[in-house]
N, C-alpha and C positions, 0 to 999 in steps of 0.2 A: 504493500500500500504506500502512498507517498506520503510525504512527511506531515504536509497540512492534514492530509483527510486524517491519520493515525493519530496524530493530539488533538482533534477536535472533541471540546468536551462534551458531556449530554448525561440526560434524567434517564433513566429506565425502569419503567415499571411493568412488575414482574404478577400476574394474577392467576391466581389458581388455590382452590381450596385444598388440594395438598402442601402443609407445609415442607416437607422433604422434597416435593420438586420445586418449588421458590427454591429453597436453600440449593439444590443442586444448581440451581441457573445461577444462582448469585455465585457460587464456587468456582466456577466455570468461567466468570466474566471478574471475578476480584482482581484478577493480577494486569486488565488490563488499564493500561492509564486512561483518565479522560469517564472514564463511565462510570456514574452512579447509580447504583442499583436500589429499589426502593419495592416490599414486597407487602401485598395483598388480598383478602378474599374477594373473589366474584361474585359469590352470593351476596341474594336478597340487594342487587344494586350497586352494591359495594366497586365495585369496579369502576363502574360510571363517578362515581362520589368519589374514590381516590383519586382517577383521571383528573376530576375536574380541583379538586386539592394542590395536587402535587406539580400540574400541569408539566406532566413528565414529554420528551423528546420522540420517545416510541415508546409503545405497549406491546410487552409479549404474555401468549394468552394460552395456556396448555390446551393441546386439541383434543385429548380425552373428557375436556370438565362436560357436564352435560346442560347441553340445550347452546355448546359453542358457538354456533352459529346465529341463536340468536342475541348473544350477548355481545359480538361483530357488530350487529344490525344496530345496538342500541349502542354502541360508543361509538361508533361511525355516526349515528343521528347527533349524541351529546357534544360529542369533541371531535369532529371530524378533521380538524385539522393536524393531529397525531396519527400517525401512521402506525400499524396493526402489524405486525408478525405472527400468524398461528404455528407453536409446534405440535407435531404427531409424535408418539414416539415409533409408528410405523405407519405405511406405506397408507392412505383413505382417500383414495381419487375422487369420492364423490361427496364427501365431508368438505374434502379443501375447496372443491368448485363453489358447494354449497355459502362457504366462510368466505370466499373471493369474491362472489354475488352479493353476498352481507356487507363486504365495505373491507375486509383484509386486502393489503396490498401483498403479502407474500405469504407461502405458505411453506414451512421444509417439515421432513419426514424425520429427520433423523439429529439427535444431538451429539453424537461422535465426534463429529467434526467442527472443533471450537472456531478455527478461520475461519470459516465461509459464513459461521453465526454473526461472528463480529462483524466480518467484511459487509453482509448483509444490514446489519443494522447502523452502520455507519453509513452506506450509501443510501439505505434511504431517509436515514436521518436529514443525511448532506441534498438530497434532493428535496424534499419537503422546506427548508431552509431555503433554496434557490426557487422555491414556487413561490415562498412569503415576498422574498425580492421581488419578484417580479409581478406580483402582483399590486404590491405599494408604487413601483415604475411605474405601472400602467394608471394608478389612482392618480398619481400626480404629475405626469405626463413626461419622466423624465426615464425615457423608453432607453434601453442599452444596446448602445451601440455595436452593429455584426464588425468582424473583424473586416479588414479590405486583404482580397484574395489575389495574389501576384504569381502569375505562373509562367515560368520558365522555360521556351523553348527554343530547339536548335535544327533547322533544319538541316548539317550537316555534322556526321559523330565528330568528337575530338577536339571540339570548338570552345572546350571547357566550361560548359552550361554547371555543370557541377558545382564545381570552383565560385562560380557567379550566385548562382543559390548560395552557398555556406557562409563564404563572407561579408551578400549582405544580409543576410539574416542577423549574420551576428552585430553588423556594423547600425542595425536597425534596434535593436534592442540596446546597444550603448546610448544609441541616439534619443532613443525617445523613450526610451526606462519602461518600455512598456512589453505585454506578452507576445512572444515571436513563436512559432510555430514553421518545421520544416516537414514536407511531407514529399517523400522518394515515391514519385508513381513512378520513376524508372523500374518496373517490377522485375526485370531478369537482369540488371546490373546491378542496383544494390549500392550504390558508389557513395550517396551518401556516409553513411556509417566507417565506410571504409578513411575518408577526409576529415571527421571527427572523428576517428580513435575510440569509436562505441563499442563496445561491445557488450550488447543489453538479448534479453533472454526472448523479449516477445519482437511482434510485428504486424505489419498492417492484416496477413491471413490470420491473426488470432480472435482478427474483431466477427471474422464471416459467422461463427456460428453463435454470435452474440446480438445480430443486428437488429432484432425484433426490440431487445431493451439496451441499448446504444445510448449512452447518454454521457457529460464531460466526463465524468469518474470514473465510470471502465475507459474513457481514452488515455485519462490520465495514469491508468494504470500498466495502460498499455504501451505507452509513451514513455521513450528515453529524454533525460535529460545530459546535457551536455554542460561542460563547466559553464561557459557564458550565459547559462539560463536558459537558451535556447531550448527549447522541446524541440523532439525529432519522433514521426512515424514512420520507422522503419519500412523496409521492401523486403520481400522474404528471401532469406537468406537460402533457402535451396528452390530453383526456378520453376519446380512443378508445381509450388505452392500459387506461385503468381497466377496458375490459371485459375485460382476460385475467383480472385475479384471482380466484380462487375461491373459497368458502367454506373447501374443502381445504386448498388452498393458504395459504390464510391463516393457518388454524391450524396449518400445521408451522410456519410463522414464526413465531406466538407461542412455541409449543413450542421454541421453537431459544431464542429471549432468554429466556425464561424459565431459563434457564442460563446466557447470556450479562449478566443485569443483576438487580439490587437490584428496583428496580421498571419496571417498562413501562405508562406511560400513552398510553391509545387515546383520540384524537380519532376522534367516527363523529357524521355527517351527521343532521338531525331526519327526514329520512325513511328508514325502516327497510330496508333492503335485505339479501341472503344476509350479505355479509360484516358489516356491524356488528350483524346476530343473532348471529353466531357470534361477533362479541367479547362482546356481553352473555355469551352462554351460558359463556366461556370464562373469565371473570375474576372474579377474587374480589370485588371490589365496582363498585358499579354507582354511578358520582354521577351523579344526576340534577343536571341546572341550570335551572332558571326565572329567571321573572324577575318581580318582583310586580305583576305588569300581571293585568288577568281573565281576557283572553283566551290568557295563557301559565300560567296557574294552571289554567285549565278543559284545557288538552292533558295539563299535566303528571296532572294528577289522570288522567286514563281513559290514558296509559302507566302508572301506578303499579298502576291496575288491570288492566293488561295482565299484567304485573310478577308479580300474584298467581297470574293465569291461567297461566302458562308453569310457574307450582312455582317460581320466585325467593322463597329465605326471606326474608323483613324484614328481617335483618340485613345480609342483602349491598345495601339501597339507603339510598344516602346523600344527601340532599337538600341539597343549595346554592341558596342565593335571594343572586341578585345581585343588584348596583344597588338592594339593599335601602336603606330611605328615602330615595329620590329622590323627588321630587315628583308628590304625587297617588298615588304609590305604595299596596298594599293593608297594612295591620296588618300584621306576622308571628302575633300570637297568632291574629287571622282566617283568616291559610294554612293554620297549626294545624288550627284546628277544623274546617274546612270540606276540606282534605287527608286530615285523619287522618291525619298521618304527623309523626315528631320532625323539626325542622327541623338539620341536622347543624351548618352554618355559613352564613357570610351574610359577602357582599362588598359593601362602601360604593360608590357608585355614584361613579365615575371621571372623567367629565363630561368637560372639553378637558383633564386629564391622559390618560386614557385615548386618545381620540383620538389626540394627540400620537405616543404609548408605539406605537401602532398604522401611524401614516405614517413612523414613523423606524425603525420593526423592534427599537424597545429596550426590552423588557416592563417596566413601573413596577418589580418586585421589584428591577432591577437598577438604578435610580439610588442615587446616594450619600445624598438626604436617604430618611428613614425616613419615609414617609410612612402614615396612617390604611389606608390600601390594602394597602402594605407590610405592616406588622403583622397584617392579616385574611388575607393568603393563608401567611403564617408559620405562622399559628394553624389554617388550614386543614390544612399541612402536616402539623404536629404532631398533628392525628387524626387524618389517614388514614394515617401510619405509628406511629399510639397501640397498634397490635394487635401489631405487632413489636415498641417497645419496652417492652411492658408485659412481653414473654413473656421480652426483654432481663435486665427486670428479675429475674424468680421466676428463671432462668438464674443470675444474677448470686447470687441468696438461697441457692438450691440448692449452688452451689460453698462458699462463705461456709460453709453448714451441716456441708456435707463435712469443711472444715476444720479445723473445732470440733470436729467428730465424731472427727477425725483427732489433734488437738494431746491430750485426752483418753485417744485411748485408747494416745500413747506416755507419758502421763505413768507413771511407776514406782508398782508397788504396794507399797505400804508393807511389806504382809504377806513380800513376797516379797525385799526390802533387806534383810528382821530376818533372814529363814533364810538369806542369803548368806555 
């Protein structure tokens, strides 16, 4: 589990007229931090009336006590905003449906397995908490903001798309202190992980047979983090895994971080396949990256017109020319005119830094000297998140104005001091 969800603290109340299974559940949950456990009878009401006492975080409710299902019914009507756990201690398909219909949000069969109890009542703790959020949001109009989604492609391999993901991801989170989010749809290269130095247990096929209940905390669980803060959703690391993901599939996961982060930058492979279509299709801008070679100019140029062909407005693609003036290299004003397109930014060609940055898993942004490189993916940084802090800005003007508008109209009317 990651660190925030595992100290997050909480009530639990524990109900069942046997006191040996309270006391078994509270023995069971003592050594964990953060949880207090608080135990009571269900009869005669009792349950409802501790509920509304203790106003505890979740309620677990033993699936043997009798008439379970309607004592669900009746703390789902009193306190419905406490979420429900019923245990079994065996296997009753048609008791839990029963308790699930009453107003239980989950139902397990078995308490052997302390992890997944905890794991379980943390995450729904932790979701019922991000419903309250978002419910007060929406009372007072101050709705949360989706991440903006920047995906990375190259119409020829080798043109180090990679390299341009990693460091600005990172160079984007120095920048704006805020949540950065990488996701490798390269799903038979993997290369991410490789340039970070990760190496973490799960990945993007571990979400396929979760997708029905998909939500920030299995991603975050699922998600590596890397020293600079950056979150990274791996690509599977053996390539037959890559065939489960779907186009679908992939876009509820975008759809999930796009509430879960600031930005989510997508690494996708130069040859086009369902899922890195559906990142182009899905995200606000499109960096193209070449490289000023002819024969990675002549690819980029007929994607750019693919680009037009699909309905992508001009504004959503953003040109990067890496390894710009390297040797032998083409003009930039030549890209220009023979592209047709603004060139957005341009990365110094990296040579045995690069390299280096790439066998040791430590992207240039992140050494201590400031190097020419350093400064071009800063500067990268600082436009592709220029649209947020421009809007930052007028935000910023607008309150300002309010204020003015405000200190005015308590100033006293002269007219009306004289008649007092």
């Amino acid at each position: 589990m990651p660190e925030q969800t595992s100290l997050m603290s909480l009530k639990c109340l524990v109900l069942d007229d046997s006191v040996i299974y309270a006391e078994a559940i509270k023995q069971m949950l003592a050594s964990e931090p953060g949880i207090e456990i608080i135990n009571s009878h269900t009869s005669f009401g009792e349950g409802v009336r501790a509920a509304k006492k203790h106003k505890p975080d979740i309620v677990l409710l033993a699936g043997d006590t009798p008439g379970v299902s309607s004592i669900v019914e009746s703390l789902d009507s009193s306190v419905p905003e406490i979420p429900i756990i019923v245990l079994f201690s065996s296997e009753e398909p048609d008791l839990a449906r029963e308790c699930i219909l009453a107003g239980a949000q989950l139902c397990l069969y078995s308490l052997d397995d302390r992890n997944e109890l905890v794991a379980s009542i943390r995450r729904l703790v932790a979701r019922e908490r991000r419903r309250r959020t978002q419910i007060v949001a929406q009372a007072t109009g101050d709705q949360p903001r989706l991440a903006r989604v920047l995906t990375f492609h190259s119409a020829k391999g080798g043109s180090g798309t990679t390299t341009m993901v990693v460091n600005t991801a990172i160079s984007l989170a120095q920048l704006t202190k805020k949540r950065v989010v990488i996701v490798d749809a390269a799903l038979q290269s993997a290369d991410v992980g490789v340039l970070l130095d990760l190496d973490h247990p799960t990945n993007i096929a571990d979400l396929m047979p979760h997708m029905k209940e998909l939500d920030e905390d299995l991603l975050s669980e699922i998600m590596a983090t890397h020293s600079s803060g950056v979150k990274v959703l791996l690509a599977p690391s053996q390539i037959e895994r890559s065939e489960l993901i779907t186009e679908e599939q992939f876009l509820r996961i975008i759809g999930v971080l796009r509430k879960a982060a600031d930005y989510v930058l997508i690494d996708t492979p130069h040859i086009l396949d369902a899922v890195s279509m559906a990142a182009l299709d899905t995200c606000d801008q499109i960096v193209v990256v070449s490289t000023p070679e002819v024969a990675a100019l002549r690819n980029t140029a007929r994607f750019l017109q693919l680009t037009a062909r699909l309905g992508y407005p001009q504004e959503k693609i953003f040109l990067l020319i890496n390894r710009a003036g390297s040797k032998g290299a083409v003009n930039l004003d030549d890209i220009k005119k023979h592209i047709k397109y603004e060139i957005g930014a341009t990365i110094p060609s990296g040579g045995k830094k690069m390299i280096s940055a790439t066998n040791t898993g430590v992207p240039v942004v992140m050494e201590k000297a400031k190097s020419g490189m350093t400064k071009a993916f800063v500067n990268l940084a600082t436009k592709l998140s220029e649209g947020e802090l421009e809007a930052k800005r007028k935000r910023t003007a607008k309150i300002i104005s309010w204020i003015r508008i405000g200190r005015r109209q308590e100033k006293p009317n002269p007219a009306v001091v004289q008649n007092t």
